[in-house]
C-alpha positions as CSV (number, residue, x, y, z in Angstrom):
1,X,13.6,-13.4,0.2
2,X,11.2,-11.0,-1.6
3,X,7.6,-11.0,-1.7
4,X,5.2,-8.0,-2.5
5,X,1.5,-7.3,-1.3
6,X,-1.1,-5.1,-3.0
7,X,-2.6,-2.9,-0.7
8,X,-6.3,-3.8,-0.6
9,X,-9.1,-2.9,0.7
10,X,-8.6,-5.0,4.3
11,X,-5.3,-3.5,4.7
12,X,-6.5,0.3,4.6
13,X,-8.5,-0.3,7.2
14,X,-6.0,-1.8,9.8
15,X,-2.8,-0.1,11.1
16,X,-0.5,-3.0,10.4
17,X,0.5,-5.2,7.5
18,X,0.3,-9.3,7.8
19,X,3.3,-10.7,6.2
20,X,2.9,-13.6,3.9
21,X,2.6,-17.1,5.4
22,X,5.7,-18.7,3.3
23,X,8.1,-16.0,4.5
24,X,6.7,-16.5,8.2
25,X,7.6,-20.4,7.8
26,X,11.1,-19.6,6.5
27,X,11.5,-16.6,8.4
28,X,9.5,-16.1,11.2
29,X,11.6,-17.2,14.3
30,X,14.2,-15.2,13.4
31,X,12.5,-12.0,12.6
32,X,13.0,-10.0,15.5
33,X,10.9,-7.1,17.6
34,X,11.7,-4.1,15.4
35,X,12.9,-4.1,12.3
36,X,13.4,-1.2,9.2
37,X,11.9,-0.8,6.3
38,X,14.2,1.3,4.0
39,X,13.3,2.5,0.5
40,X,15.6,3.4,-2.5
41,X,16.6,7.1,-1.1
42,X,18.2,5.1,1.9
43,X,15.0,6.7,4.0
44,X,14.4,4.1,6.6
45,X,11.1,3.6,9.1
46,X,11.0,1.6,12.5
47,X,8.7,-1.0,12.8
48,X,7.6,-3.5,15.5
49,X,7.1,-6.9,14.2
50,X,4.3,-8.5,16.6
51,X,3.5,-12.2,16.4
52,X,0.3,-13.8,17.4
53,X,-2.0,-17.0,16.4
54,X,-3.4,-15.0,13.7
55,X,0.2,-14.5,11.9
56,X,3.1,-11.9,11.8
57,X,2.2,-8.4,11.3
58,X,4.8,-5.4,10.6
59,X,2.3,-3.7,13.2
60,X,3.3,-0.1,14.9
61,X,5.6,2.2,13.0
62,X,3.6,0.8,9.6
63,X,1.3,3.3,9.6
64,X,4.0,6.6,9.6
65,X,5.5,4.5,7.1
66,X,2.9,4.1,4.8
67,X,1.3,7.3,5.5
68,X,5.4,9.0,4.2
69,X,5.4,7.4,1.6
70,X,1.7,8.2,0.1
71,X,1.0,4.8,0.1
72,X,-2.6,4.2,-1.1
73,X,-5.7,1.5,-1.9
74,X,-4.2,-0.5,-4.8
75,X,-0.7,0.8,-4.4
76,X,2.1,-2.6,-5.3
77,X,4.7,-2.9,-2.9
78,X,7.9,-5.3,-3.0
79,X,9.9,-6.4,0.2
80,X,12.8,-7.7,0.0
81,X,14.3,-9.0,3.3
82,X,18.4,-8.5,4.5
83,X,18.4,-11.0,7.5
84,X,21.3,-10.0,8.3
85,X,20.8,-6.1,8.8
86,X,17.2,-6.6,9.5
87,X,16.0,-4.4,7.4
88,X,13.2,-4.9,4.6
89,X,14.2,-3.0,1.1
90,X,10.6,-1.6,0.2
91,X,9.8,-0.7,-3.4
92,X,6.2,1.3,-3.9
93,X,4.4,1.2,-7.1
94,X,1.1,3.2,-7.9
95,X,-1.5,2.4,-9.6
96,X,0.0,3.4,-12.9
97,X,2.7,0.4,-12.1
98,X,5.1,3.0,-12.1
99,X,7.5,3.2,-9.1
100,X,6.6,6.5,-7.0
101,X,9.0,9.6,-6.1
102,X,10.2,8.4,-2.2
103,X,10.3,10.9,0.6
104,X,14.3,11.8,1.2
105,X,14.2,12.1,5.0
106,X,14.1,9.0,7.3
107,X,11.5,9.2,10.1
108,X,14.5,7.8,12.4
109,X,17.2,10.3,13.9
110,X,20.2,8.6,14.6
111,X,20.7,10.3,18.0
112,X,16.6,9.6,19.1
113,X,14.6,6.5,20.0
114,X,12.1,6.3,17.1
115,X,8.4,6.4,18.8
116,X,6.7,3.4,17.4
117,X,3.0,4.4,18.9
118,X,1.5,4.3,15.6
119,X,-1.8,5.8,15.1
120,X,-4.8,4.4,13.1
121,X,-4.9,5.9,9.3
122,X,-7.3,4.7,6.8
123,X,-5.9,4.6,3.2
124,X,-8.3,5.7,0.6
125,X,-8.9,4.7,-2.3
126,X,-8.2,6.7,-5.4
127,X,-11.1,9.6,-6.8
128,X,-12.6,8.0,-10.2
129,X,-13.8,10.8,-12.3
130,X,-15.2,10.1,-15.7
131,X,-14.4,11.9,-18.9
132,X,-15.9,11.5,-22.5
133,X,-16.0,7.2,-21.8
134,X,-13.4,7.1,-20.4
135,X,-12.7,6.1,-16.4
136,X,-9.6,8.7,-15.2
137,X,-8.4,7.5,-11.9
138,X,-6.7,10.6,-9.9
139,X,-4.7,10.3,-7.0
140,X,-5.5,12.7,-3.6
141,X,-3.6,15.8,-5.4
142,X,-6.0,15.3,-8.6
143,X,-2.8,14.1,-10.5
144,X,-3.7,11.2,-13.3
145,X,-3.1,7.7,-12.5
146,X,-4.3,6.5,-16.0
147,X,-7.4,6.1,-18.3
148,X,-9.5,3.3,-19.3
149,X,-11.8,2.9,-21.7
150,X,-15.2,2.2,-20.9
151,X,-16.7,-0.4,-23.5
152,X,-20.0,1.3,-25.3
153,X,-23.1,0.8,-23.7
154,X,-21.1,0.7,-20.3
155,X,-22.1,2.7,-17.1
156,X,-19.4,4.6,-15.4
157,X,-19.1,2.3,-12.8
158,X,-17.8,-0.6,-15.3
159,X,-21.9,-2.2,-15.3
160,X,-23.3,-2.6,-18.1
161,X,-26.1,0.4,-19.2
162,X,-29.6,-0.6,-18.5
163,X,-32.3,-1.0,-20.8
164,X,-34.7,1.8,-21.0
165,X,-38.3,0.4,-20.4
166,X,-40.1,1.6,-23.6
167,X,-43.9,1.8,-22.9
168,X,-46.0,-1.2,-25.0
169,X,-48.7,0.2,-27.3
């Protein structure tokens, strides 16, 4: 089953990810402790899966994940999950909707217990700089993310202008 979550706002701010309620009800029981999360260079993470009354979470091991992979406020990722190997298939799109460049090495050494500890990241959300009208999001490393066009009589921020007060005669 495949299912993708935008990381927002909610999500930067926590060190695990909640996995969506329809996969849970089909999945759930049989999603075990730890599972991997492997992207299209065969790189794979550990992850602990932990369960509670608020949901199922891909909880420590997320964050060393996400922070490998660049992963960052608005980014698009796809899961797709092998139930048989455990493993979820992770695509990562920016915020161009272009799929980025993957890291090469696995965080998991086949000969070493992976330490799932986990510390507590906070994903940021991409620089906005403005240029001639137009809004030019750039990732951490100043590289472009894309342009759009602010409508005339716009304010950077995407508000309209205000009206100067002209003073009455």
């Amino acid at each position: 089953m495949k299912f993708f979550r935008i990381i927002t706002a909610d999500i930067t701010t926590r060190s695990k990810l909640k996995l969506p309620r329809k996969f849970v009800k089909r999945y759930g029981a049989n999603v075990p402790r730890n599972v991997r999360l492997q992207v299209p260079t065969r790189a794979e993470w550990r992850v602990e899966v932990k369960k509670n009354s608020d949901g199922v979470w891909l909880g420590k091991g997320w964050v060393k994940f996400a922070e490998s992979l660049g992963i960052r406020y608005g980014h698009f990722l796809v899961f797709d999950y092998d139930v048989v190997h455990d493993v979820f298939h992770v695509l990562a799109l920016d915020m161009s909707a272009v799929e980025i460049e993957y890291p090469t090495v696995s965080s998991i050494d086949d000969n070493e217990e992976e330490d799932l500890s986990g510390s507590r990241f906070a994903l940021k959300r991409p620089k906005v700089e403005h240029e001639d009208g137009d809004v030019v999001i750039v990732n951490k490393d100043g590289a472009n993310l894309g342009n759009k066009r602010r409508a005339a009589g716009q304010a950077p921020s995407g508000e309209p202008a205000s009206k100067k007060a002209t003073p009455s005669k």
